[in-house]
N, CA, C and O atoms as a MOPAC input file, in Angstrom:
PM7 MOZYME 1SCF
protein

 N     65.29400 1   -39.23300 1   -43.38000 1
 C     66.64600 1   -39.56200 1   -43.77100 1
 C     67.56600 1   -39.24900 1   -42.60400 1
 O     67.36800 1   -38.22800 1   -41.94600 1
 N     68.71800 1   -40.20700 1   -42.27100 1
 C     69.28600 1   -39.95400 1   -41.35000 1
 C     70.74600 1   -40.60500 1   -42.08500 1
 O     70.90900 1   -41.24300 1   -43.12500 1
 N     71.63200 1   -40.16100 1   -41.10500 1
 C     72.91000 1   -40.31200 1   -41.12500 1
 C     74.38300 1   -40.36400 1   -40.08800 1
 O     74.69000 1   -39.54600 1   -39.22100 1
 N     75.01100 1   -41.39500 1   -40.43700 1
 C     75.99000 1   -41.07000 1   -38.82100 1
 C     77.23300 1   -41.74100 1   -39.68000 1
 O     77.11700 1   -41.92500 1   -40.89200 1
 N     78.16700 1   -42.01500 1   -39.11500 1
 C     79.69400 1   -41.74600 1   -39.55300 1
 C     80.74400 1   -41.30300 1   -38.48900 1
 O     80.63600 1   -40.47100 1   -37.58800 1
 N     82.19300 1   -42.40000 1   -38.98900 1
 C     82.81700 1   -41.92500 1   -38.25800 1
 C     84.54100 1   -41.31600 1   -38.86200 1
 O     85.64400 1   -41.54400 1   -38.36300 1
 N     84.25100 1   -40.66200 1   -39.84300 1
 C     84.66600 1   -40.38800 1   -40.98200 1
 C     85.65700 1   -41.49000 1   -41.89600 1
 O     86.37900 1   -41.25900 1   -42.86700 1
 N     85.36700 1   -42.82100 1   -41.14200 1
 C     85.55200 1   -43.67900 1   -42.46800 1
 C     84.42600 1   -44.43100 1   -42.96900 1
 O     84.06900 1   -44.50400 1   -44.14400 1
 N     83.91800 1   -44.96700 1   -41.99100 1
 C     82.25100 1   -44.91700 1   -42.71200 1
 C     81.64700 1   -44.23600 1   -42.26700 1
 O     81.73500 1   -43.56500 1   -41.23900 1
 N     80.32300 1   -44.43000 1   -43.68000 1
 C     79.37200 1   -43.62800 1   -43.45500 1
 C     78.31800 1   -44.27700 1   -43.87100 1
 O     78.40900 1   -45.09500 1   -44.78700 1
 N     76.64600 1   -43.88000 1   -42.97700 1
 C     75.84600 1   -45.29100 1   -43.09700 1
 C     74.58900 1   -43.99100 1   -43.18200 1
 O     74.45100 1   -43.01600 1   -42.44400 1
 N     73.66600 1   -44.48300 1   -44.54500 1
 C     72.39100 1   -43.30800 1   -44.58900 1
 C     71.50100 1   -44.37000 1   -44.62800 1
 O     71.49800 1   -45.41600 1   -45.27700 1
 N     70.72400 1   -43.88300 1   -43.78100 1
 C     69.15400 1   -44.35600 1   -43.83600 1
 C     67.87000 1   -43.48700 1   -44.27000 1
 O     67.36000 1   -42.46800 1   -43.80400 1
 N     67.51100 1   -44.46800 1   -45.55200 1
 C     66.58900 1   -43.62500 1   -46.14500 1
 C     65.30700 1   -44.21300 1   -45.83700 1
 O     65.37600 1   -45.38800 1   -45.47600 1
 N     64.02900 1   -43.64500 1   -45.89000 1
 C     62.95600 1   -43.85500 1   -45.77100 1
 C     61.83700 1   -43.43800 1   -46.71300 1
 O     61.94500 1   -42.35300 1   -47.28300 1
 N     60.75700 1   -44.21400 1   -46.93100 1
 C     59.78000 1   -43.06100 1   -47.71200 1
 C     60.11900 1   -43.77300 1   -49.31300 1
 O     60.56200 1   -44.85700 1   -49.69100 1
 N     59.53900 1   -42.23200 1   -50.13600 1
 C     59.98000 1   -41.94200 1   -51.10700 1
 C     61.01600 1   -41.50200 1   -51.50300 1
 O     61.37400 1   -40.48700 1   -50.90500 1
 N     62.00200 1   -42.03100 1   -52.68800 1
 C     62.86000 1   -40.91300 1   -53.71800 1
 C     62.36700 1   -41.02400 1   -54.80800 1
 O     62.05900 1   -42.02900 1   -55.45000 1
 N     62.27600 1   -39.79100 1   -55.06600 1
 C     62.25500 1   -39.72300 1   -56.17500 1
 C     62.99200 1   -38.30400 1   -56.69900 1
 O     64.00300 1   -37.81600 1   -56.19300 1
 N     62.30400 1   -37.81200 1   -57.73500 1
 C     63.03500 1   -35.98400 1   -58.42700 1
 C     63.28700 1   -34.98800 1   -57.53000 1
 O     64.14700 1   -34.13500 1   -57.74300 1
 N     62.29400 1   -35.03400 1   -56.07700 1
 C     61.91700 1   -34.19400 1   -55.11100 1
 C     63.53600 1   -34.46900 1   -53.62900 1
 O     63.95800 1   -33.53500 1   -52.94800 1
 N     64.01500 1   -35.77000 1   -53.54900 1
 C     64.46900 1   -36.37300 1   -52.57600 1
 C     65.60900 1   -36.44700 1   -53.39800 1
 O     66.51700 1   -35.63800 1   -53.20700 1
 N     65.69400 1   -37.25200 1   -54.23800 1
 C     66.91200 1   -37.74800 1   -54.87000 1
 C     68.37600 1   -37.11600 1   -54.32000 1
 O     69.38500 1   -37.66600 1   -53.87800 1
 N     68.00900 1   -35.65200 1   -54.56300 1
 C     69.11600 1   -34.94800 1   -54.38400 1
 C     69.53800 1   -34.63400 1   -53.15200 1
 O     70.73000 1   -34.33900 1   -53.06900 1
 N     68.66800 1   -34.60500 1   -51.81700 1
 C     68.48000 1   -34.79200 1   -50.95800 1
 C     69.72300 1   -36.01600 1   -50.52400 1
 O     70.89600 1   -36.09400 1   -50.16000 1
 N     68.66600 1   -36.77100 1   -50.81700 1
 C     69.81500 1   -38.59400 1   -50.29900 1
 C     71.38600 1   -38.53800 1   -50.57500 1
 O     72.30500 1   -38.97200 1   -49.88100 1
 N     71.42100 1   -37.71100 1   -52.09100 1
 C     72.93100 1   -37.75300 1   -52.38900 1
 C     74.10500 1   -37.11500 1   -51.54700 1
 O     75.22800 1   -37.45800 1   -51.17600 1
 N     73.17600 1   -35.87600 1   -51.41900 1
 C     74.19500 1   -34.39200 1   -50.61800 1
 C     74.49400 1   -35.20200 1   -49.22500 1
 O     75.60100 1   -35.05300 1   -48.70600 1
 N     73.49900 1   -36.08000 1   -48.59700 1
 C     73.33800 1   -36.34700 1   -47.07400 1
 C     74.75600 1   -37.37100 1   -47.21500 1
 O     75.71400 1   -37.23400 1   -46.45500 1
 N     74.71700 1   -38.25600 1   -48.15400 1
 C     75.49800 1   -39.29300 1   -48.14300 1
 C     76.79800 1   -38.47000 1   -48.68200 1
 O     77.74900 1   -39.14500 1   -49.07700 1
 N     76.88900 1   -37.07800 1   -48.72000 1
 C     78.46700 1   -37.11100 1   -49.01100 1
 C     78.62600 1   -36.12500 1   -48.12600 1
 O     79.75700 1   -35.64200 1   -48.16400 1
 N     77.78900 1   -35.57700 1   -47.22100 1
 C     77.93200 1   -34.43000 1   -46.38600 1
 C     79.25400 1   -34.54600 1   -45.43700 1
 O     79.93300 1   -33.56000 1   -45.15300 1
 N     79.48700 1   -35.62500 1   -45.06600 1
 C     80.89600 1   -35.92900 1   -44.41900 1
 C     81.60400 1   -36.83600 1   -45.26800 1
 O     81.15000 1   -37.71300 1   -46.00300 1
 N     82.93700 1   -36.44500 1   -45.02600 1
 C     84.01900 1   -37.68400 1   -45.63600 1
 C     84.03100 1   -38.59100 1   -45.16800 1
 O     83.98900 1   -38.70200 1   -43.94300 1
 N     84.10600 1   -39.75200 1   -46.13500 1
 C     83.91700 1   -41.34800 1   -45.58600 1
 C     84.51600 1   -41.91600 1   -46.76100 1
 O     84.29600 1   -41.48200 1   -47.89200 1
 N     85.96100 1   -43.76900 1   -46.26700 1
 C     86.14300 1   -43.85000 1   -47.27600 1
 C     84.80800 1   -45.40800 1   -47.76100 1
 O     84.94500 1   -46.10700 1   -48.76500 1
 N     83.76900 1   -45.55000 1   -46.82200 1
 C     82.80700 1   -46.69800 1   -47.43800 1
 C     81.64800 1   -45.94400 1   -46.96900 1
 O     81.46700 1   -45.18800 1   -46.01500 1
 N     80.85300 1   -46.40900 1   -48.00700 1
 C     79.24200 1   -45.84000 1   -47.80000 1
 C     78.22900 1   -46.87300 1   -48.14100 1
 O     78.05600 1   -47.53400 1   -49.16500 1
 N     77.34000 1   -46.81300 1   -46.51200 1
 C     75.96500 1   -47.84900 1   -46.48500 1
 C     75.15100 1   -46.80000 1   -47.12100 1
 O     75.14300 1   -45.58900 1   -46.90200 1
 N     74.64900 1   -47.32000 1   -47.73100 1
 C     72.93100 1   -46.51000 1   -48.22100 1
 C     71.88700 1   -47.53800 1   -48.17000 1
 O     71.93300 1   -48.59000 1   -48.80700 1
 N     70.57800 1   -47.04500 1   -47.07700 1
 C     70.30300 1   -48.28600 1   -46.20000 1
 C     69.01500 1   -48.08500 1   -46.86000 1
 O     68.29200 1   -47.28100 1   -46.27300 1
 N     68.48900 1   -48.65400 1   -48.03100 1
 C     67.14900 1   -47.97200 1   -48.59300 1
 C     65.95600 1   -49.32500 1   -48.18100 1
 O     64.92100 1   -49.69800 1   -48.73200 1
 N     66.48600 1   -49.65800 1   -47.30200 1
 C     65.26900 1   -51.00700 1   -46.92600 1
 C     63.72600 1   -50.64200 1   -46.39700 1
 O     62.86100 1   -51.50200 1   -46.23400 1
 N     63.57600 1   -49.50600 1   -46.20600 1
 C     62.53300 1   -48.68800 1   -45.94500 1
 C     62.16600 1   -47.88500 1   -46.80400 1
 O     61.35800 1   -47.02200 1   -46.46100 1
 N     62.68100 1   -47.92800 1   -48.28100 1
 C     62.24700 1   -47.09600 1   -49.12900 1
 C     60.84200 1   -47.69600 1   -49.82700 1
 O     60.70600 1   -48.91900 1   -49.84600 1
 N     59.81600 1   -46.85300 1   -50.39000 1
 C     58.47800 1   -47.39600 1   -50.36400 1
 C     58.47500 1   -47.32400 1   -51.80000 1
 O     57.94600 1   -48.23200 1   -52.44100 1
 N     59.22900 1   -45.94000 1   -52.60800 1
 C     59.34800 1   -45.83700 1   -54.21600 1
 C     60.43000 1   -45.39800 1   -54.71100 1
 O     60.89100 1   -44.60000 1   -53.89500 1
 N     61.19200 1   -45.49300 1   -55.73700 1
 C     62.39900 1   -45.57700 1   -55.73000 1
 C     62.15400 1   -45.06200 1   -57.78500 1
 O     61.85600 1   -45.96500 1   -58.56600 1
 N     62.30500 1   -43.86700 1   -58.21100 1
 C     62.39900 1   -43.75800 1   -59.17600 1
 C     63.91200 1   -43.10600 1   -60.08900 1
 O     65.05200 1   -43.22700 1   -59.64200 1
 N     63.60200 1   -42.48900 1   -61.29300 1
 C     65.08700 1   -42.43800 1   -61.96500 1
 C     66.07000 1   -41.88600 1   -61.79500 1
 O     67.20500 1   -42.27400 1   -62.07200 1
 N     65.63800 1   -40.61400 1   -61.17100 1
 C     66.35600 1   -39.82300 1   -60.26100 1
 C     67.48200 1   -40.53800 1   -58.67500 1
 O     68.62300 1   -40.41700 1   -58.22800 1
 N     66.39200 1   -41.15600 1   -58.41400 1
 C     66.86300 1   -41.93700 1   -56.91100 1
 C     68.10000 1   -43.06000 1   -57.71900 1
 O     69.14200 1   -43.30900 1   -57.11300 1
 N     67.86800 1   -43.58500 1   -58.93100 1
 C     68.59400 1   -44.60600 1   -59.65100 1
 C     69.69000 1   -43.58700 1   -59.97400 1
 O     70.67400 1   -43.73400 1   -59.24800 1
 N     69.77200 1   -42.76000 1   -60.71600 1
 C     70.71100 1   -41.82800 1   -61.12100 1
 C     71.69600 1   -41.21100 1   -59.81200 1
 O     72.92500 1   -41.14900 1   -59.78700 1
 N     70.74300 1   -40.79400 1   -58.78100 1
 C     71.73800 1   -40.41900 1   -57.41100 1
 C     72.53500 1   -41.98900 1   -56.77200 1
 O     73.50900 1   -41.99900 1   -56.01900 1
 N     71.92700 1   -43.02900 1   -57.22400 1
 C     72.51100 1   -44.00900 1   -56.71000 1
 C     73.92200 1   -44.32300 1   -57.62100 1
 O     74.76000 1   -44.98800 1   -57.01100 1
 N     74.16500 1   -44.04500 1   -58.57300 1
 C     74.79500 1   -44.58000 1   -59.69000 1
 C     75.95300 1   -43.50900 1   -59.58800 1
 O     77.01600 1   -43.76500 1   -60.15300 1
 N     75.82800 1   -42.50900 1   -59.00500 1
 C     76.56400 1   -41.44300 1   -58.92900 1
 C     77.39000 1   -41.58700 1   -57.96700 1
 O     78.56200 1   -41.26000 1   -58.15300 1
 N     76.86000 1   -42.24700 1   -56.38800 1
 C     77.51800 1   -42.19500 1   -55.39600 1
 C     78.83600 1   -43.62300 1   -55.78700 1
 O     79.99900 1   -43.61600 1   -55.38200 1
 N     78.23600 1   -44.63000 1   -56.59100 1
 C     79.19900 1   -45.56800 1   -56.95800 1
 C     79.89900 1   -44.83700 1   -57.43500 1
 O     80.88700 1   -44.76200 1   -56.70400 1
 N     80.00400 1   -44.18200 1   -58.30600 1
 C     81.09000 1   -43.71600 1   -58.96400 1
 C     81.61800 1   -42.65400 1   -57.91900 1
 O     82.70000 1   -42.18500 1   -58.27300 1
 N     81.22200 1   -42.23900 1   -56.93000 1
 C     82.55500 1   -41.44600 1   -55.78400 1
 C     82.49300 1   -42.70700 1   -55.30700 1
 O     83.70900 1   -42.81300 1   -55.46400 1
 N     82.24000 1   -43.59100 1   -54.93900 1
 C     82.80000 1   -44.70400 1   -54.05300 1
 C     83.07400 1   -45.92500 1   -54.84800 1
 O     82.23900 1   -46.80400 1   -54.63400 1
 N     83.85000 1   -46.18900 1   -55.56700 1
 C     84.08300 1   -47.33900 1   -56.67700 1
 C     84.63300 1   -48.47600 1   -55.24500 1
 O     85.68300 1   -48.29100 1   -54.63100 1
 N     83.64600 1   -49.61900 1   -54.94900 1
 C     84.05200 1   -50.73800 1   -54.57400 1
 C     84.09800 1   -50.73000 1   -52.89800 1
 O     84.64900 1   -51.60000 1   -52.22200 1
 N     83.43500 1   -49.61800 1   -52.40900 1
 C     83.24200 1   -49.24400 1   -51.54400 1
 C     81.81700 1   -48.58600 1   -51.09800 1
 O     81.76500 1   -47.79400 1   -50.15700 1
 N     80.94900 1   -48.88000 1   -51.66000 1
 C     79.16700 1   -48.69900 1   -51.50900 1
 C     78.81400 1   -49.61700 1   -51.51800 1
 O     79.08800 1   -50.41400 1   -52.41500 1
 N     77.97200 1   -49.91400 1   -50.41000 1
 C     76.93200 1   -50.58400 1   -50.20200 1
 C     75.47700 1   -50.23000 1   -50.25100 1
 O     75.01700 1   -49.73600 1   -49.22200 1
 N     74.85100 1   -50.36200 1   -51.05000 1
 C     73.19300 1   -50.40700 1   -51.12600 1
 C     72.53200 1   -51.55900 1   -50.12300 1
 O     72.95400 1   -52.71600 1   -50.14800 1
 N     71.49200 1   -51.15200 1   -49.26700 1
 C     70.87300 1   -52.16400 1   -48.88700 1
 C     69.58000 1   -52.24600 1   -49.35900 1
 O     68.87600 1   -51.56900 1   -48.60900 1
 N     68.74800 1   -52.88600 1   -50.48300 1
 C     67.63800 1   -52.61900 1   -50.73400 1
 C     66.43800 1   -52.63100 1   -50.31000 1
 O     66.86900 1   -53.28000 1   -49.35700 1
 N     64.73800 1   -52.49500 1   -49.96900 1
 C     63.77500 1   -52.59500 1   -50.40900 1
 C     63.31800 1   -54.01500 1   -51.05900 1
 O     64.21900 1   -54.67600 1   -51.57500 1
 N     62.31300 1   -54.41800 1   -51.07500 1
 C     62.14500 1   -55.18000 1   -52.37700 1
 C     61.54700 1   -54.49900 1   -53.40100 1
 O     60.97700 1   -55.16400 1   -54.26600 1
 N     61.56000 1   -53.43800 1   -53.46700 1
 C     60.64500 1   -51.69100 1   -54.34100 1
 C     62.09200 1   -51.55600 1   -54.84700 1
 O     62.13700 1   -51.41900 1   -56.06900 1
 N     63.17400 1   -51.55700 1   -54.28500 1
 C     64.00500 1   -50.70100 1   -54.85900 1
 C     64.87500 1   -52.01100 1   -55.99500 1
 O     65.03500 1   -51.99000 1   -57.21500 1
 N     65.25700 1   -52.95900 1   -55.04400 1
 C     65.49000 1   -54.29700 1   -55.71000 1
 C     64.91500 1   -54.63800 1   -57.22500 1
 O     65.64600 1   -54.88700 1   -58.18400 1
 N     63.80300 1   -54.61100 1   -57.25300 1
 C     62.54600 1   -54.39600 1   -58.70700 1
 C     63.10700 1   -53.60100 1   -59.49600 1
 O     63.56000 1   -53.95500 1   -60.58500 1
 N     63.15900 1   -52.17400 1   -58.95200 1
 C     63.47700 1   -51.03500 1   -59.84000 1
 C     65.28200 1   -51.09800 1   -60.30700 1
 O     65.69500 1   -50.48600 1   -61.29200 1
 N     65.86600 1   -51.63600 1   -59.73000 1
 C     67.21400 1   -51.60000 1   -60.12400 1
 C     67.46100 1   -52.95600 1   -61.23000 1
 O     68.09100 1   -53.04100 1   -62.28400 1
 N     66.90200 1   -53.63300 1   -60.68700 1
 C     66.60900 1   -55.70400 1   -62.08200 1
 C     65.97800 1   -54.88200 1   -63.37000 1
 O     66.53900 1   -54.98300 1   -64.46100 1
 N     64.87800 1   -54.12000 1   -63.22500 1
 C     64.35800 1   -53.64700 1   -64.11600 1
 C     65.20400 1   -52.80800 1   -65.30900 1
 O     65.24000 1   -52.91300 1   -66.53500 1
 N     65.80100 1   -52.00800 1   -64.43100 1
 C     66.43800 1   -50.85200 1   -65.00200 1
 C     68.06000 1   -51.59600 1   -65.39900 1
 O     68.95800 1   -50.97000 1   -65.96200 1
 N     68.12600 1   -52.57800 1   -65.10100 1
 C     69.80200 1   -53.31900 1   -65.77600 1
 C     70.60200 1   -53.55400 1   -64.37900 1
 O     71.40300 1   -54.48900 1   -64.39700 1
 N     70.49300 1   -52.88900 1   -63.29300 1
 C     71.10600 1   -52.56800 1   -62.48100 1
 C     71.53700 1   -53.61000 1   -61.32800 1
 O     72.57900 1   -53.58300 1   -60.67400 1
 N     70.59400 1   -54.43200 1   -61.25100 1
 C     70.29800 1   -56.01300 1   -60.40700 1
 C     71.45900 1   -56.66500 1   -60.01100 1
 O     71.44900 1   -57.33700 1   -58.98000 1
 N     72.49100 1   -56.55300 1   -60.71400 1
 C     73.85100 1   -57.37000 1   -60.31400 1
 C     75.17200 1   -56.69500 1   -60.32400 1
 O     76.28200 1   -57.17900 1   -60.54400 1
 N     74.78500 1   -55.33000 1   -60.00600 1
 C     75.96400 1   -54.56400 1   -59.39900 1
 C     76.97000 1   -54.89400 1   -57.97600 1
 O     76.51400 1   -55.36200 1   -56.93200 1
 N     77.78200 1   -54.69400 1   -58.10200 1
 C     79.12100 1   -55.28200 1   -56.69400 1
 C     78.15400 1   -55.08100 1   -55.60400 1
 O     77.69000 1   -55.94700 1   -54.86100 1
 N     77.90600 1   -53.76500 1   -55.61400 1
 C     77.50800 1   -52.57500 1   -55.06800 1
 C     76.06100 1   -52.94800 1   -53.80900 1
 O     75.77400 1   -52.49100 1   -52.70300 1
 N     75.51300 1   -53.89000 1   -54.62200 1
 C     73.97900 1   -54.26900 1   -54.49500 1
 C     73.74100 1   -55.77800 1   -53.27100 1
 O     73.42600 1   -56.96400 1   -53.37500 1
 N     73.96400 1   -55.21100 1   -52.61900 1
 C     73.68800 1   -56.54900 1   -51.35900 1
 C     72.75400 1   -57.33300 1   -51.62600 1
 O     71.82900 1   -56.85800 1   -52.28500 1
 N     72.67400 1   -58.78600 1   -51.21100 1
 C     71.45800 1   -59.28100 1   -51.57600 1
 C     70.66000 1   -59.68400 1   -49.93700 1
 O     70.90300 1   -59.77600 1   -48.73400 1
 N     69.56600 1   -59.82300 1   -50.96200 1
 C     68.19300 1   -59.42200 1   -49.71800 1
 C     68.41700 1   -60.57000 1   -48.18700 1
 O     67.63600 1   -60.49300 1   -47.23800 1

C-alpha cells in the first residue's frame, strides 16, 4: 500500500488482499493526510471482501462526491454483487 498527496489530493494504491486483516489498514492510509479528493487505486487488488467494502463505503461518506475508486475486475464483481456497481464514486473499467 502506498500513498502520496498534495494536501488536496490524495491518491492510495492498494495491492494484494483486503480484507478484515487490511481493511483498516487501507482506510487510516487514505485519511492519514488531509485531502479535499481521494483516488483509491484498487486495480491491483487480487480479493476484496466485506470489510474492504465497508472501509470503502466509509471513505465515501468522508468524501461525498469527491472519491474515486479505481477497480480490479475482483473488486468490480464484489461491489455489482454486493449492490454497489453504480455508485458516482466507481470509475468504470
Amino acid at each position: 500500500m502506498s500513498a502520496e498527496g498534495d494536501g488536496i489530493r490524495r491518491h492510495v494504491q492498494v495491492t494484494g488482499e483486503v480484507d478484515m486483516a487490511t481493511a483498516d489498514t487501507m482506510f487510516q492510509t487514505a485519511l492519514r493526510e488531509p485531502a479535499k479528493q481521494l483516488t483509491l487505486d484498487l486495480r491491483a487488488v487480487t480479493f476484496f471482501d466485506s470489510a474492504a467494502i465497508h472501509a470503502v463505503v466509509r471513505l465515501a461518506q468522508k468524501f461525498p462526491a469527491a472519491l474515486t475508486v479505481l477497480p480490479s475486475r475482483q473488486v468490480r464483481r464484489v461491489l455489482e454483487i454486493s449492490g454497489l456497481g453504480e455508485q458516482d464514486w466507481l470509475a468504470d473499467a
